[in-house]
Backbone bond lengths (Angstrom), bond angles and torsions (degrees), N, CA, C in turn:
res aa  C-N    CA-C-N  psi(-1)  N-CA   C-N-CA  omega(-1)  CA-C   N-CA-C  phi
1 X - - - 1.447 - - 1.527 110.63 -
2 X 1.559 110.78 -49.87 1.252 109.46 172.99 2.073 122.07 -64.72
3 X 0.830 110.77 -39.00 1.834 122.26 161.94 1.649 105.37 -33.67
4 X 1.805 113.55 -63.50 1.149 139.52 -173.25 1.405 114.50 -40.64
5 X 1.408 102.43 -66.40 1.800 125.84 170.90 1.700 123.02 -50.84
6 X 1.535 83.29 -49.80 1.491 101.67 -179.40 2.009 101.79 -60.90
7 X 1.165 131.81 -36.82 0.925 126.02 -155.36 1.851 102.77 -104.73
8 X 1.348 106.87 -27.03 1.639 114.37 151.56 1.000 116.83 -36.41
9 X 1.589 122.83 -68.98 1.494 134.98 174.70 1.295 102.84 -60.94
10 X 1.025 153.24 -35.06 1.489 144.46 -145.79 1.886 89.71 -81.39
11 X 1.596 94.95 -54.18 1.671 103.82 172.02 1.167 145.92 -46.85
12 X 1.528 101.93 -44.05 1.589 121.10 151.53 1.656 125.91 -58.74
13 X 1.497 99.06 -41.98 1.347 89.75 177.56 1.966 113.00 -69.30
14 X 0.915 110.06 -43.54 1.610 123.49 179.14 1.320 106.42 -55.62
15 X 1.614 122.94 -24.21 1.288 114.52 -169.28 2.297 107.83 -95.36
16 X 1.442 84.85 -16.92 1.498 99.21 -174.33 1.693 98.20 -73.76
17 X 1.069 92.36 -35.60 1.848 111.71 -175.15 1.645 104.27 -39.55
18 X 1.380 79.22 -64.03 1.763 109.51 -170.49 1.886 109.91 -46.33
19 X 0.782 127.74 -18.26 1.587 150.04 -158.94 1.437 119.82 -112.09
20 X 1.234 117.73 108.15 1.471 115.97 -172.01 1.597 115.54 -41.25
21 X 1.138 131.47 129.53 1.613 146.78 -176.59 1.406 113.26 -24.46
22 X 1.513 116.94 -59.76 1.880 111.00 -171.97 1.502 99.19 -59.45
23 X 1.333 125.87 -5.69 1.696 125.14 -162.99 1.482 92.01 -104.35
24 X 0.595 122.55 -37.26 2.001 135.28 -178.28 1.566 116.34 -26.28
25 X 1.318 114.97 -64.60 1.673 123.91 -174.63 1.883 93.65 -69.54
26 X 1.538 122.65 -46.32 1.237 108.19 -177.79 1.096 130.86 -53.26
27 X 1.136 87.69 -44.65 2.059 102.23 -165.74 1.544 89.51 -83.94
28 X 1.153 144.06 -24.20 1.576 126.59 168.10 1.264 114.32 -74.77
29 X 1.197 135.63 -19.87 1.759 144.02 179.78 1.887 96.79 -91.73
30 X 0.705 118.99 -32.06 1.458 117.07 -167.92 2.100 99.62 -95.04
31 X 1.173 117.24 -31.71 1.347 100.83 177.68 2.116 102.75 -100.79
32 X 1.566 118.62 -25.11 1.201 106.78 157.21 1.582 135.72 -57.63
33 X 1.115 102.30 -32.15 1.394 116.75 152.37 1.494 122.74 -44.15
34 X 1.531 118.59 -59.14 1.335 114.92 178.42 0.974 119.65 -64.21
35 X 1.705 126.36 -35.65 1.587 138.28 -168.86 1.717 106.66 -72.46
36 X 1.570 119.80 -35.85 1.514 132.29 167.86 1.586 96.10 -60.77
37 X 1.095 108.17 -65.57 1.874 105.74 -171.86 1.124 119.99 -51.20
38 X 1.604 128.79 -17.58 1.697 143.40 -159.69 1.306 107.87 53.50
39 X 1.084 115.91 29.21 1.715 116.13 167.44 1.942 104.79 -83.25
40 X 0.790 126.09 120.58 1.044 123.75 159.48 1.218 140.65 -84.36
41 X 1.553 127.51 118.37 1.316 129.07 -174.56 1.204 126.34 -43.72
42 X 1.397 127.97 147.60 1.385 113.58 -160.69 1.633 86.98 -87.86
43 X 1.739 105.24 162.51 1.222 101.46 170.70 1.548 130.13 -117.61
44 X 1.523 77.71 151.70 1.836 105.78 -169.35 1.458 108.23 -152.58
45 X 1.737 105.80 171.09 1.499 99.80 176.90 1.423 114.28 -79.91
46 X 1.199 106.17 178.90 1.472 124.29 163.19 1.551 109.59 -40.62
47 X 0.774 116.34 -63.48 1.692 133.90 -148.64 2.002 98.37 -71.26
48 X 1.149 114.25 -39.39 1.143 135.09 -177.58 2.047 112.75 -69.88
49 X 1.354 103.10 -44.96 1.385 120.41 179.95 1.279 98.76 -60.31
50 X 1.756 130.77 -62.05 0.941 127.75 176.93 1.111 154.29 -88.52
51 X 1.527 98.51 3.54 1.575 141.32 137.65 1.405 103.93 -45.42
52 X 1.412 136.92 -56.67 1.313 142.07 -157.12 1.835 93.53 -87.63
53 X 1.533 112.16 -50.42 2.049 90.11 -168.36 1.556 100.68 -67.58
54 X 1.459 120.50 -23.10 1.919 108.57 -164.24 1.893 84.97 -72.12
55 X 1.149 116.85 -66.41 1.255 113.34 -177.84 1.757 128.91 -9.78
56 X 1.646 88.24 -69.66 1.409 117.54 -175.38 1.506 104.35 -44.43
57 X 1.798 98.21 -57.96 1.440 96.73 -163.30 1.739 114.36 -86.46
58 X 1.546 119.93 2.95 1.198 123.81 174.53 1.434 108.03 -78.55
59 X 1.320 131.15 -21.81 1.533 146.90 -158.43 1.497 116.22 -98.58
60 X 1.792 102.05 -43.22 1.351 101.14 146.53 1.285 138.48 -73.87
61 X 1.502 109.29 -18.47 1.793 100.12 175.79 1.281 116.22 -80.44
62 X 1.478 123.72 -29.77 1.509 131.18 163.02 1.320 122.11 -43.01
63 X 1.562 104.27 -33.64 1.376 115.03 -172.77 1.196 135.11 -109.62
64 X 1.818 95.15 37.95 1.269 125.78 -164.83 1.913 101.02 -62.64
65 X 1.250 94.84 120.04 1.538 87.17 167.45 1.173 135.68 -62.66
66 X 1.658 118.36 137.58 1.704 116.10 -171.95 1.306 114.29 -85.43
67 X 1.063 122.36 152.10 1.764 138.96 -179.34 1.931 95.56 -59.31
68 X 1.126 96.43 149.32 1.511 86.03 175.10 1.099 125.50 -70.08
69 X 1.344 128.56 -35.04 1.287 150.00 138.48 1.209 99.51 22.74
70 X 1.606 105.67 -92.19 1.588 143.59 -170.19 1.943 86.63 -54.35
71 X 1.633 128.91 -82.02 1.183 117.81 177.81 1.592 133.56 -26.21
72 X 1.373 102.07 -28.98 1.465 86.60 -165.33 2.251 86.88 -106.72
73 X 1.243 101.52 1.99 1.449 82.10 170.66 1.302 113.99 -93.48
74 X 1.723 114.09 -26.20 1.466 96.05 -170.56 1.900 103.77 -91.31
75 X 0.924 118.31 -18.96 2.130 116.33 159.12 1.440 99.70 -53.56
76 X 1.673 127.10 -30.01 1.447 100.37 -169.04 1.393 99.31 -82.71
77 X 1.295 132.96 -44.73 1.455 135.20 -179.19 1.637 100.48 -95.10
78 X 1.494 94.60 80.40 1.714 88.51 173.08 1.415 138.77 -16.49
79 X 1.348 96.80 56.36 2.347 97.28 169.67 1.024 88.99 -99.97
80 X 1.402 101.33 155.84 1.529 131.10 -169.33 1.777 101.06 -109.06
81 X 1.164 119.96 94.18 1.710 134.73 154.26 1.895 85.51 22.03
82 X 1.705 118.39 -70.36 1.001 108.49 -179.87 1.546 142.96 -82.68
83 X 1.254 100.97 7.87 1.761 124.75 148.15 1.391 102.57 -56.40
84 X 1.402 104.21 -79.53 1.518 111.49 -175.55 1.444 129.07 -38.63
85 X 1.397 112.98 -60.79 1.637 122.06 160.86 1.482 119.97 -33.21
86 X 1.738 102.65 -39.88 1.130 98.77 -164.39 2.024 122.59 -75.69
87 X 1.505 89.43 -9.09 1.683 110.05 -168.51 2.088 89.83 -101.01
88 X 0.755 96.93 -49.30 1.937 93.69 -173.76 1.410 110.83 -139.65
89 X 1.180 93.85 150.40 1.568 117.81 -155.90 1.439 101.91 -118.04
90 X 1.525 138.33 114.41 1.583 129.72 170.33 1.357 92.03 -114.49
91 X 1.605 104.23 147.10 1.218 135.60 -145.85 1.749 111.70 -177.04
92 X 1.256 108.99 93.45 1.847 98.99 179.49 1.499 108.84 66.33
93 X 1.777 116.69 41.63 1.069 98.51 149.59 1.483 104.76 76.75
94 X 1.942 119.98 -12.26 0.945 105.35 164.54 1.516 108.99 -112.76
95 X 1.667 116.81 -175.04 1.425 121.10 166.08 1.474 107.25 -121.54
96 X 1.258 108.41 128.67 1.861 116.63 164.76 1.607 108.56 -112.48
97 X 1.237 91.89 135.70 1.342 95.77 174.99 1.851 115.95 -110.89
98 X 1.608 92.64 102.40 1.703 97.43 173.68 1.170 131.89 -59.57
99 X 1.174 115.76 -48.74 1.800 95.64 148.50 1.519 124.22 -125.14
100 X 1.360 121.70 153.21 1.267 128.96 -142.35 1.911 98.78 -133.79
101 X 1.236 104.37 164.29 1.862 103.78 178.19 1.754 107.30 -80.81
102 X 1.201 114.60 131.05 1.635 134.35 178.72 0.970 105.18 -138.75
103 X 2.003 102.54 159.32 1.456 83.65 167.38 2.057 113.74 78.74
104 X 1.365 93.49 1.26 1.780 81.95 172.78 1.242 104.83 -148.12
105 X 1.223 99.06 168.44 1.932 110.58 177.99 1.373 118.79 -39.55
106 X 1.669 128.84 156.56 1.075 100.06 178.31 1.741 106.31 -96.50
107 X 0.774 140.76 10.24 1.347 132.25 149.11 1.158 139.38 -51.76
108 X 1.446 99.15 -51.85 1.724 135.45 160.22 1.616 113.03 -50.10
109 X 1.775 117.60 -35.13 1.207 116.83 -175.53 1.517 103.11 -87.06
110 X 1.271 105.36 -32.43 1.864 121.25 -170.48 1.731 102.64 -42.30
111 X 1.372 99.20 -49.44 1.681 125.39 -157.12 1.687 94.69 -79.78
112 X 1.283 124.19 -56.68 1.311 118.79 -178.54 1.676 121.03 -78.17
113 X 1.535 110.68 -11.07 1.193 112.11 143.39 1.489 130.01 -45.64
114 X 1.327 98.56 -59.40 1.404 112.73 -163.52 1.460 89.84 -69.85
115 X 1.309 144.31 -52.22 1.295 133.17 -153.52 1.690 107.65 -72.75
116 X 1.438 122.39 -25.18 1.279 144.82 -176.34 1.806 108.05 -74.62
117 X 1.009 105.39 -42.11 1.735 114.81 170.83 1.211 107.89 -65.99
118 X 1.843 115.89 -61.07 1.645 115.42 163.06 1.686 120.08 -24.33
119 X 1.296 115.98 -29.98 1.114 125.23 -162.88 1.522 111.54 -95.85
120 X 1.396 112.38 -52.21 1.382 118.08 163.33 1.797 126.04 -48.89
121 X 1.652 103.16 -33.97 1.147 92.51 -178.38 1.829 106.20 -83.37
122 X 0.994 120.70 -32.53 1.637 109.81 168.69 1.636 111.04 -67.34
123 X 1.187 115.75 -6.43 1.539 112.55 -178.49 1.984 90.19 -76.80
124 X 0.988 119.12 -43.17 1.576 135.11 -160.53 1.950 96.43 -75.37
125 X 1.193 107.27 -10.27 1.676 108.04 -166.02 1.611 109.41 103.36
126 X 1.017 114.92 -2.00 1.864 94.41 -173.27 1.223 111.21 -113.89
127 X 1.430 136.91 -168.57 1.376 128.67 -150.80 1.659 101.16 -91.90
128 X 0.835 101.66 159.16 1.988 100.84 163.78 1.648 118.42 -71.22
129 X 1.486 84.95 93.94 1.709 98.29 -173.90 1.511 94.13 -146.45
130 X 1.412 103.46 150.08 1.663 122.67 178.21 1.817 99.73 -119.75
131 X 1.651 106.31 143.10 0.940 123.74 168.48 1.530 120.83 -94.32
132 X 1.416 122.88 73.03 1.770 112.66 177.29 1.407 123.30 7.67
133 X 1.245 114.92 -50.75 1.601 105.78 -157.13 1.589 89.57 -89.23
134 X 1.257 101.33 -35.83 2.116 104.00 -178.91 1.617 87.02 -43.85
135 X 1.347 133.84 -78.35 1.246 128.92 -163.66 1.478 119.98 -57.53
136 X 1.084 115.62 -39.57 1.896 117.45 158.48 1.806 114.01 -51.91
137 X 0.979 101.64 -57.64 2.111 116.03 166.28 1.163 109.78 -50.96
138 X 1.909 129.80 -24.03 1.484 113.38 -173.91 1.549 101.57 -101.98
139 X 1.985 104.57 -22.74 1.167 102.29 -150.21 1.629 91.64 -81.95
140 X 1.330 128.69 -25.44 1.762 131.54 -167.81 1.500 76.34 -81.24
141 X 1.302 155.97 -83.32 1.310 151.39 -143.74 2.062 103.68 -58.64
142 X 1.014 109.67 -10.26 1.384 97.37 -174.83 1.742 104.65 -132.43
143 X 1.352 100.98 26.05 1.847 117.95 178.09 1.772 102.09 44.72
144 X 1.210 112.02 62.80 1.509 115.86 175.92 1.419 110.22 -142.49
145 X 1.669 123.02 38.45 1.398 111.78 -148.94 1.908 78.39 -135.41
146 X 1.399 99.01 118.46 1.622 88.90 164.10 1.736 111.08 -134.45
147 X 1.286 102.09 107.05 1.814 139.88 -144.99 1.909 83.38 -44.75
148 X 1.494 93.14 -46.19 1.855 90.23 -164.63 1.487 120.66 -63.84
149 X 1.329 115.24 -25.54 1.116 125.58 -175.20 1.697 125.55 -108.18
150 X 1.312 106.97 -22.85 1.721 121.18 168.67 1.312 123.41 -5.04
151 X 1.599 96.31 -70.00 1.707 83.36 173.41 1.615 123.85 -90.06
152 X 1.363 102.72 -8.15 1.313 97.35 167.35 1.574 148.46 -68.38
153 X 1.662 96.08 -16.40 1.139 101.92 153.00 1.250 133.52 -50.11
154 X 1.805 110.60 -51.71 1.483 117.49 -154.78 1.526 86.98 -86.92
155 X 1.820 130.17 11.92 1.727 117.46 174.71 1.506 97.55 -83.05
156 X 1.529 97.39 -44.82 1.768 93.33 -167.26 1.177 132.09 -50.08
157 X 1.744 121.50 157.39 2.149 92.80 170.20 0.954 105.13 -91.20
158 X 1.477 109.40 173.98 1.099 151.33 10.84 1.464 98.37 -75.48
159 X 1.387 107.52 -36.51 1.968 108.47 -154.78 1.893 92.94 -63.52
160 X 0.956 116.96 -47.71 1.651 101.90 167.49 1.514 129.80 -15.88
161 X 1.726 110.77 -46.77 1.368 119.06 176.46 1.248 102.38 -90.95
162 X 1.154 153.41 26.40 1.755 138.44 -165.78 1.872 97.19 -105.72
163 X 1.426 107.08 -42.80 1.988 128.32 175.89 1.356 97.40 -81.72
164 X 1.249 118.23 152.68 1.433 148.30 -174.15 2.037 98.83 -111.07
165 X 1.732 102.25 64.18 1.408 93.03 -158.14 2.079 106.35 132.84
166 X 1.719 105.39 157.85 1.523 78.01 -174.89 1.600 82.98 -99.05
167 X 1.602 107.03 -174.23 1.622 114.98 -173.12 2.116 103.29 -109.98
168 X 1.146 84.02 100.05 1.879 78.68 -154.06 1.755 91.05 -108.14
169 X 1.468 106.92 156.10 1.412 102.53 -160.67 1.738 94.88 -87.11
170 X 1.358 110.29 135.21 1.552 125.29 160.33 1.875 84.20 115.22
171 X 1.244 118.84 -4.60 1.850 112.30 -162.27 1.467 95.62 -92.57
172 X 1.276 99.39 144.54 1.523 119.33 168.68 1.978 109.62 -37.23
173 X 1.529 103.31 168.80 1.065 117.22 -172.68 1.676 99.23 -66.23
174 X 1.439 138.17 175.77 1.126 163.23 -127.70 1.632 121.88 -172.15
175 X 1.218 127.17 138.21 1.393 109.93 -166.22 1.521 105.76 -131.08
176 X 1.480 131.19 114.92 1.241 118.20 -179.12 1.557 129.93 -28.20
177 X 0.910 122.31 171.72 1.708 128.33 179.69 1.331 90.06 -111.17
178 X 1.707 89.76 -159.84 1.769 96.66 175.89 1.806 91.22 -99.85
179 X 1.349 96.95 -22.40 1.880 81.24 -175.51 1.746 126.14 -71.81
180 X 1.832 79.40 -11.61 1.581 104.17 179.14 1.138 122.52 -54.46
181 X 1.632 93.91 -50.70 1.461 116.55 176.21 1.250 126.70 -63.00
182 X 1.324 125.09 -28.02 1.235 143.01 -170.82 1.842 110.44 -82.69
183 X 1.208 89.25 -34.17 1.571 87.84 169.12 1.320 122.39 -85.61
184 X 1.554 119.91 -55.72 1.722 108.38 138.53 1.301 111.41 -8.90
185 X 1.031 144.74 -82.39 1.679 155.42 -115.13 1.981 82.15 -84.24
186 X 1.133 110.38 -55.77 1.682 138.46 -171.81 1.610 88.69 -42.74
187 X 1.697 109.00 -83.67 1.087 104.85 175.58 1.359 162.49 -62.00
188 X 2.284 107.35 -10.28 1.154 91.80 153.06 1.661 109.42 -91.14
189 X 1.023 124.81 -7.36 1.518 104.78 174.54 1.215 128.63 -36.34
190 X 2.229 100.77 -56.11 1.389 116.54 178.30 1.338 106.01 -57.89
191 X 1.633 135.60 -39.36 1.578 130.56 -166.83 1.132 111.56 -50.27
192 X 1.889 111.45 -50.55 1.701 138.65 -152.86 1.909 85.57 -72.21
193 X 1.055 116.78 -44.19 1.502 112.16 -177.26 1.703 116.53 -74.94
194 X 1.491 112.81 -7.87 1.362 117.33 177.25 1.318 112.20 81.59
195 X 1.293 124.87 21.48 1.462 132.84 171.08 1.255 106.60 -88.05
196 X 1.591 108.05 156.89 1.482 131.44 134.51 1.850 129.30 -49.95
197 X 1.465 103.55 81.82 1.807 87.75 -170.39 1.683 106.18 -55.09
């Protein structure tokens, strides 16, 4: 009996081995568990077991649930969960955005910046609001920032109505409109399709 056990564990441990590290403490609590219970694992190889926890746990982090926020905006402007996924990725609390606006004016990028941050911060839980300097910080980091004109964009219309408020540099955060939203809505559509909005 003792040979038996001993060589259970010997298996488990070798198989935890086998499995990239952040997966390590799980997959050893979840198959030590079975071997204490006398349930026996069903059988398969190695390669397959840990094929199945990276899997498991890659499927749930993708499928990180959205704030309702984010739900009830993209059902109101029909995007499809996989529109959305397909433009930004949350992951650790952070947001990446896989594809991003190129390829356009920098005014044009200024504005879909700002509406794209709106988006990140309700992706994070908080309301759809942009921080000015966040959009000055993305727009100099992504060569779309022209110092003389910055806030003058977000004075002019239409982009005037898109903020709940104007977007003035050093001023508090800003909260989409509905027209706000609507241009958002515009632009991840165009992203999810791999365009230039």
């Amino acid at each position: 009996m003792y040979e038996k056990l001993k060589k259970e564990l010997k298996d488990i441990v070798d198989l935890v081995e086998s499995v990239p590290e952040r997966y390590r403490d799980r997959c050893f609590d979840l198959l030590f568990s079975q071997l204490l219970s006398g349930q026996a694992p069903p059988a398969e190889d190695k390669d397959d077991a840990s094929k199945k926890v990276q899997d498991k746990d890659t499927k749930s982090r993708n499928a990180v649930a959205l704030p309702a926020k984010v739900r009830t905006f993209i059902r109101r402007y029909q995007i499809s969960e996989e529109q959305l996924r397909s433009v930004v990725m949350v992951e650790d609390a952070e947001v990446h955005f896989v594809y991003e606006p190129k390829d356009v004016k920098v005014a044009t990028g200024q504005i879909q910046w700002a509406v794209l941050l709106s988006l990140k911060s309700a992706l994070l839980g908080g309301d759809m609001t942009v921080d000015p300097e966040d959009v000055r910080s993305i727009c100099i980091e992504k060569g779309l920032y022209d110092k003389a004109n910055f806030a003058a964009v977000f004075k002019r219309p239409p982009n005037s109505s898109l903020f709940n408020g104007l977007l003035e540099p050093q001023g508090g955060p800003k909260r989409l409109t509905t027209k706000g939203e609507e241009r958002l809505a515009e632009v991840l559509k165009t992203l999810a399709g791999h365009g230039a909005p």
